[in-house]
NULOBA-666800 format. One record per residue: residue number from 1; z negated, y, x of N, C-alpha, C, O, CB in turn; residue in one letter. Coordinates in Angstrom, 1 decimal, m for minus. Atoms other than C-alpha are relative to their C-alpha. Glycine has a CB too. Layout:
ATOM   nuvex      nc3      nc2      nc1     cac3     cac2     cac1      cc3      cc2      cc1      oc3      oc2      oc1     cbc3     cbc2     cbc1   dose
ATOM     NUM        Z        Y        X        Z        Y        X        Z        Y        X        Z        Y        X        Z        Y        X      A
...
***
This chain:
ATOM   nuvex      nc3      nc2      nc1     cac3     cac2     cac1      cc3      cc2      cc1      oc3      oc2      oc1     cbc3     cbc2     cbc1   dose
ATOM       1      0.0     m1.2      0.8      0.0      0.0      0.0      0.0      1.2      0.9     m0.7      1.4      1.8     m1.2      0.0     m0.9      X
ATOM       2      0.3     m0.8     m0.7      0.7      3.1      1.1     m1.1      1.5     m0.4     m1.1      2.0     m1.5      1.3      0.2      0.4      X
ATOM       3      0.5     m1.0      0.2     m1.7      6.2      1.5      0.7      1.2     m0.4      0.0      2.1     m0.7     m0.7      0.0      0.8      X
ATOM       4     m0.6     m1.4      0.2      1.2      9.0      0.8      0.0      0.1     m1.3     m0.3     m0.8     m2.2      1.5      0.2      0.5      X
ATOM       5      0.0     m0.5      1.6      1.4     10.6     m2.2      1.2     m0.7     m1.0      2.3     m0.5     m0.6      0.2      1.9     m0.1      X
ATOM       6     m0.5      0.2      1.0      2.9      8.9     m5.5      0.3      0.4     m1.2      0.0      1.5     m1.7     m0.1     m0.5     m0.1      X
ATOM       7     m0.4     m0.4      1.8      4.1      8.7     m9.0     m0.7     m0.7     m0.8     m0.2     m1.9     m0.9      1.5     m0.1     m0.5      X
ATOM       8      0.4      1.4      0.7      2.1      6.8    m11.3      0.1      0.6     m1.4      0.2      1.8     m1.8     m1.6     m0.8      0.4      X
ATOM       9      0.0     m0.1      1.3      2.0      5.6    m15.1     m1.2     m0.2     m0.4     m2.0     m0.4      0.5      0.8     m0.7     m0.5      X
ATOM      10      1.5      0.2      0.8     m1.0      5.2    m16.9     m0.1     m0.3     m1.4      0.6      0.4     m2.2     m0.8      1.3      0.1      X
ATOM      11      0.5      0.0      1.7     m2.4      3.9    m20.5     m1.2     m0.7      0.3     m1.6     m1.6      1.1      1.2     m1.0     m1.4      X
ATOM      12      1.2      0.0     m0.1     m5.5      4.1    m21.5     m0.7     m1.8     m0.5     m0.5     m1.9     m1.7     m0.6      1.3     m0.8      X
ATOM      13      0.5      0.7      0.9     m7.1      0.8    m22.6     m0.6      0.1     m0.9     m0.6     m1.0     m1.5     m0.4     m0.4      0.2      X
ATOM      14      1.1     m0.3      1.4     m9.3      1.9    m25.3      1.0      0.1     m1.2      1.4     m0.6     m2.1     m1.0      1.7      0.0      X
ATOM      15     m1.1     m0.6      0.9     m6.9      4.2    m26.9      1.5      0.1     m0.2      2.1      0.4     m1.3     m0.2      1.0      0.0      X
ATOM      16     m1.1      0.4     m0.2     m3.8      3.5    m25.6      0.9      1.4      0.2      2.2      1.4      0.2      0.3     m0.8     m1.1      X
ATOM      17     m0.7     m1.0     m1.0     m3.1      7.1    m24.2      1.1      0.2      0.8      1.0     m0.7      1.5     m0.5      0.3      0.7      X
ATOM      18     m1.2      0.7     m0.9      0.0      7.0    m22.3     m0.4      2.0      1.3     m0.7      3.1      0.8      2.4     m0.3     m1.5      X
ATOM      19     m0.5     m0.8     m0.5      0.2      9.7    m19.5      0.7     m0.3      1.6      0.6     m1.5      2.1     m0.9      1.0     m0.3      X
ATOM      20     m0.4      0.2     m1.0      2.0     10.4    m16.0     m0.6      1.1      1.1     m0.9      2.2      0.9      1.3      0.0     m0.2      X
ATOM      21      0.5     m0.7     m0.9      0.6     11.3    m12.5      1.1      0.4      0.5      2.1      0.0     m0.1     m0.8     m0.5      0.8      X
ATOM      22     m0.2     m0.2     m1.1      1.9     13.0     m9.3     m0.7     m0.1      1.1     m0.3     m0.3      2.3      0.3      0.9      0.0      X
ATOM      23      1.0      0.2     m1.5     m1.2     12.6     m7.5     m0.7     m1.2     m0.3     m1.8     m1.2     m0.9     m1.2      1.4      0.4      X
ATOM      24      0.4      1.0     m0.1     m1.4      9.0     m7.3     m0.2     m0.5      1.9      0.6     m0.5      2.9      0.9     m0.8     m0.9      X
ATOM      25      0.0      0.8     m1.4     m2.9      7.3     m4.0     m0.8     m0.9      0.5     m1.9     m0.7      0.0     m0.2      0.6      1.0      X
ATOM      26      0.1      1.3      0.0     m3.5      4.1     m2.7     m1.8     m0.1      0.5     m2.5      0.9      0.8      1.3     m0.7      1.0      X
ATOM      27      1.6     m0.1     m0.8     m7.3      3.2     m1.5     m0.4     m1.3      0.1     m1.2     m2.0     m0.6     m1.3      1.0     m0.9      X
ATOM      28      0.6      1.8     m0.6     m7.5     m0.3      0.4      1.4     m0.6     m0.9      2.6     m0.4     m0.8     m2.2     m0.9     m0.9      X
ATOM      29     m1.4      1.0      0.9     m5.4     m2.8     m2.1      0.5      0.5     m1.3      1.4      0.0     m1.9     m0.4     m1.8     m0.5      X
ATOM      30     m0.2     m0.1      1.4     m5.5     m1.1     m5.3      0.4      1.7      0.4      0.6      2.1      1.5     m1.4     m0.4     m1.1      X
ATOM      31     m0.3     m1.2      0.1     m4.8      2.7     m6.4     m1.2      1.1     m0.6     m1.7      0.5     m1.6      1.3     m0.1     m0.8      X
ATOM      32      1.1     m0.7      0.5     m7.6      5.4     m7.4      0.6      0.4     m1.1      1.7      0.8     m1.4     m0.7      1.1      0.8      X
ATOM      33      0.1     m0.8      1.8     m8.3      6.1    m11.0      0.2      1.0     m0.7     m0.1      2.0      0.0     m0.9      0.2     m0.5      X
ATOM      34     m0.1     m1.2      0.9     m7.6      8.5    m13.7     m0.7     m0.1     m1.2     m0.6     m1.2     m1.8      1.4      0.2     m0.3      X
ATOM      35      1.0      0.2      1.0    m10.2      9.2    m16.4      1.5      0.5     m1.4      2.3      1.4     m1.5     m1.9      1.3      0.3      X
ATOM      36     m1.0     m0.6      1.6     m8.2      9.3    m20.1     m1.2      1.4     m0.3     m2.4      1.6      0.0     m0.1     m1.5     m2.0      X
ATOM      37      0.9     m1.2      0.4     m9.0     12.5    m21.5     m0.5      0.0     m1.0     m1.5      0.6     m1.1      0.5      1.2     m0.1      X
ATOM      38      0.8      0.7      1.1     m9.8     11.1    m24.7     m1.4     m0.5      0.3     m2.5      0.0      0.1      0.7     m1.2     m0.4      X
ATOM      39      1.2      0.9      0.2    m12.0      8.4    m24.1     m0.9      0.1      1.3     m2.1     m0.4      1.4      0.4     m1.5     m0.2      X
ATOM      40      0.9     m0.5     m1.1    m13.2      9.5    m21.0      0.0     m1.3      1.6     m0.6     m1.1      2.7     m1.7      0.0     m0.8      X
ATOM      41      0.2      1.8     m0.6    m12.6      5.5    m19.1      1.0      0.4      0.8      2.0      1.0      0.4      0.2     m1.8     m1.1      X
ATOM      42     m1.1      0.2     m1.1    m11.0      5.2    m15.8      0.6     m0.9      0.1      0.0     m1.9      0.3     m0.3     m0.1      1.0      X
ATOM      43     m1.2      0.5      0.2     m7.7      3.8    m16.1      0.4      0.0      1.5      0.4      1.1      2.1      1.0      0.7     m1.1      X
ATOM      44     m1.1      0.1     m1.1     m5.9      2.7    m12.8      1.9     m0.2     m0.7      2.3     m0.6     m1.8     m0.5     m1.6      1.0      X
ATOM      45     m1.4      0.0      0.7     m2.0      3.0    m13.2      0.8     m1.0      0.2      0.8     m1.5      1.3      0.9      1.1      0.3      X
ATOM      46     m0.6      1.4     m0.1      0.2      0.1    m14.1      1.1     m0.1      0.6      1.2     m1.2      1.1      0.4     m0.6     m1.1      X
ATOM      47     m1.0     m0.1     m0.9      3.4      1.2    m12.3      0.1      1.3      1.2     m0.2      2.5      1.0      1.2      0.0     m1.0      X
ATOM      48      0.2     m1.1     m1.0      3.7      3.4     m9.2      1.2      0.0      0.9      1.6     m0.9      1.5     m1.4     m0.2      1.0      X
ATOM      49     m1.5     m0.3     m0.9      6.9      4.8     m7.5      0.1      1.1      0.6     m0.6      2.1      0.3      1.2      0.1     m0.7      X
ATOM      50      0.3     m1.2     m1.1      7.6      7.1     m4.7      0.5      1.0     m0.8      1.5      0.9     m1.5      0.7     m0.1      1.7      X
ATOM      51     m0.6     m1.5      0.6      7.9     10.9     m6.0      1.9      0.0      0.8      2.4     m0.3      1.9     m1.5      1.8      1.0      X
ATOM      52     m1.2      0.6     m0.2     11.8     10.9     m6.3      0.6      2.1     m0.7      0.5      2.6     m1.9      0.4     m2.0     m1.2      X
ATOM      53     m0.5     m1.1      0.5     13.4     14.6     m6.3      0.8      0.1     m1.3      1.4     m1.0     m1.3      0.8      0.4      0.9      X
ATOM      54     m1.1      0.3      1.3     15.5     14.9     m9.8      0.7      1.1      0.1      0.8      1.6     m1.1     m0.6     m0.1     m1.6      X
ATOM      55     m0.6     m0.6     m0.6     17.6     17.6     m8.1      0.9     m0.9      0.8      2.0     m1.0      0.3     m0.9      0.9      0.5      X
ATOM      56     m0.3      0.5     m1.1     18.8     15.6     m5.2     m0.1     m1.5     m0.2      1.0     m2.1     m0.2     m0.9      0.5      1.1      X
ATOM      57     m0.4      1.0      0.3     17.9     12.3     m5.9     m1.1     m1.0      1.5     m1.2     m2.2      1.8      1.7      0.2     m0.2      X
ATOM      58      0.7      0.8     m1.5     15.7     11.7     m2.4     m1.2      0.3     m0.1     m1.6      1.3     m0.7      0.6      0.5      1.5      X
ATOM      59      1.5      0.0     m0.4     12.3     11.0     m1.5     m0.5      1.5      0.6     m1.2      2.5      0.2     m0.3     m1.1      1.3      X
ATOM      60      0.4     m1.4     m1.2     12.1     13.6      1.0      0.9      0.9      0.1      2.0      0.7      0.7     m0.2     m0.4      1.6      X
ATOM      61     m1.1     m1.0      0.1     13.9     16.8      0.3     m0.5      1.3      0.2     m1.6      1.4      0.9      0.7     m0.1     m1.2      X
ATOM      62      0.8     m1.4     m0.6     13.3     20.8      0.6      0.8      0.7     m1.5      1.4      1.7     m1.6      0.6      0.8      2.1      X
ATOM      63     m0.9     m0.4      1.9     14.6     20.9     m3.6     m1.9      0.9     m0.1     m2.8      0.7      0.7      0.6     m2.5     m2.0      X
ATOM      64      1.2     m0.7      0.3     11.5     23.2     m4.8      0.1     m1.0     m1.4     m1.0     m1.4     m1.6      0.1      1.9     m0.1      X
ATOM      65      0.2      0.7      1.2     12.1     21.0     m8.3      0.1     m1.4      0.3      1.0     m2.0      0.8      0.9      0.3     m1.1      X
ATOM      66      0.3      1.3      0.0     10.6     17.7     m8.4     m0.2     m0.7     m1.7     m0.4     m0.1     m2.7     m1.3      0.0      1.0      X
ATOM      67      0.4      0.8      0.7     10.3     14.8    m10.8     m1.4      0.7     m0.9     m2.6      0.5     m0.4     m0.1     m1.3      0.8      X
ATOM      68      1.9      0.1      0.5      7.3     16.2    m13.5     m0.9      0.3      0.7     m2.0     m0.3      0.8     m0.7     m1.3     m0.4      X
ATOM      69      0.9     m0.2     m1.1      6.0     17.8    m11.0     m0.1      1.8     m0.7      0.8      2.6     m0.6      0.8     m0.4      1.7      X
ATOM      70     m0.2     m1.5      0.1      4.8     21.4    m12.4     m0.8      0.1      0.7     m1.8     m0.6      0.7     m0.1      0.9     m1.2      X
ATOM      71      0.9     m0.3     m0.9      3.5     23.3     m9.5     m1.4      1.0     m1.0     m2.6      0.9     m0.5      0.9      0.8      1.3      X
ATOM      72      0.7     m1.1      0.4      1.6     26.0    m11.8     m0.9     m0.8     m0.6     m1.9     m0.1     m0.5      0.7      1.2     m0.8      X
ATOM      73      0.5      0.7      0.9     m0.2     23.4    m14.0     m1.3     m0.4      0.7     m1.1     m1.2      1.6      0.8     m1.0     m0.4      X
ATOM      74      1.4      0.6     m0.5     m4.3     22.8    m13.1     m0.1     m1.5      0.6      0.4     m2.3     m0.2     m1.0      0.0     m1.2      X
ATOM      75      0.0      1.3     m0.4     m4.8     19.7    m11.3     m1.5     m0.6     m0.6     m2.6     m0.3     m0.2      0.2     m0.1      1.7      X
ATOM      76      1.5      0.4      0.7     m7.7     17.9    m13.5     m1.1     m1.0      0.6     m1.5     m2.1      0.6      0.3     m0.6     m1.3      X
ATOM      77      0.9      0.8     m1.3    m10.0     17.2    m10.9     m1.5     m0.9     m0.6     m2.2     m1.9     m0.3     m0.6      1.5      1.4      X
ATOM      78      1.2      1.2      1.0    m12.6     16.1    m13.3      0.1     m1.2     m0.7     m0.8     m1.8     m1.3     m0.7      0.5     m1.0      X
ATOM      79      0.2      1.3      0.6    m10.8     13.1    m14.6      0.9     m0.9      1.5      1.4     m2.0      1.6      1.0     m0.1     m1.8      X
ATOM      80     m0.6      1.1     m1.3     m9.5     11.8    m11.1     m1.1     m0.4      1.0     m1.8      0.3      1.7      1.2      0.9      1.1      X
ATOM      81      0.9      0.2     m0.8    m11.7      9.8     m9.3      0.4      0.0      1.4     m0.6     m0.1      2.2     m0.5     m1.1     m0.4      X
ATOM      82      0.3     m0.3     m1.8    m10.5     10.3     m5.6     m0.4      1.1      0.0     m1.4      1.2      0.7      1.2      0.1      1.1      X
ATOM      83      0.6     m1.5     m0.4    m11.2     14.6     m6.1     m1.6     m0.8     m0.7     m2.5     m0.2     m0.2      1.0      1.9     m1.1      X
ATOM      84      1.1      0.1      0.3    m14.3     13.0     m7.7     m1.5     m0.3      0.8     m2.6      0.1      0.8      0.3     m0.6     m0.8      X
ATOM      85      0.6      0.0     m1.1    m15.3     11.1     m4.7      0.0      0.5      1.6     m0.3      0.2      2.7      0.1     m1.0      0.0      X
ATOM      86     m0.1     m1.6     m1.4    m14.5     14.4     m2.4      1.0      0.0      0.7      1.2      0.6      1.7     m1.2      0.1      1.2      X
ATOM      87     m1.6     m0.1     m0.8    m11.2     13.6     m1.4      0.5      0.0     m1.1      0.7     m0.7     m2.1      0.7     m1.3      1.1      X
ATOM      88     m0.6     m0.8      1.2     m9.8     16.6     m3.3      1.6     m0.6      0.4      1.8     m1.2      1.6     m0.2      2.1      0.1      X
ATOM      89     m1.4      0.9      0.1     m5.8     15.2     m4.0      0.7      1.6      0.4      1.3      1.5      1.5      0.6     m0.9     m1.9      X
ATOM      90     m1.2     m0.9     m0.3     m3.8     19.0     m3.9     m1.0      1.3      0.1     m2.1      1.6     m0.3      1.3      0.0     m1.3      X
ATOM      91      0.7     m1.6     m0.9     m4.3     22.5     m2.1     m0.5      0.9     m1.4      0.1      1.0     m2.5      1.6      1.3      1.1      X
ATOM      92      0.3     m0.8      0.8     m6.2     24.7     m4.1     m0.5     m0.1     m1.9     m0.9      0.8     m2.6      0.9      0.7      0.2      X
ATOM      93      0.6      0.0      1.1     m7.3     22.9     m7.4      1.8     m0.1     m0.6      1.9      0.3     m1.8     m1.3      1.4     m0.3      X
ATOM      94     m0.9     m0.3      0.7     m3.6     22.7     m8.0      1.5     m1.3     m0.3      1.7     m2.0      0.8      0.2      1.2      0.7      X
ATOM      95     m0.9      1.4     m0.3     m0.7     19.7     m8.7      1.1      0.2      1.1      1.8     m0.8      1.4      0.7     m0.5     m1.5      X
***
């Protein structure tokens, strides 16, 4: 698994929430959690793929538009358990 930054999917078990990360990352064999905002229960994500420009089409590019990626949008550091266990995920509280 790698430690660089991903894409993941998520549904909640409880409620069946559906949402999507940018700041997914790996920790040992598995991937760190995302709390549903509903029910509050840490969900790990069921599929994970490398952040994929939708401009370009490449991993690694210098496109300012990424895949669902809004930069302006709060990063919700209170339902992610790596910023939870102090390894904040993005600069400034931000995605």
């Amino acid at each position: 698994m790698s430690s660089k930054r991903m894409y993941g999917f998520f549904r909640c078990t409880k409620c069946n929430a559906d949402w999507e990360s940018s700041h997914v990352y790996s920790k040992g064999n598995e991937y760190y959690k995302q709390d549903c905002k509903r029910c509050l229960i840490a969900v790990g994500p069921y599929r994970v793929e490398p952040i994929i420009c939708s401009v370009c089409g490449e991993q690694i590019c210098t496109c300012t538009e990424r895949r669902n990626i809004q930069p302006n949008r709060p990063h919700l550091s209170h339902l992610c358990e790596k910023c939870k266990n102090g390894h904040v995920c993005g600069g400034g509280g931000r995605y």
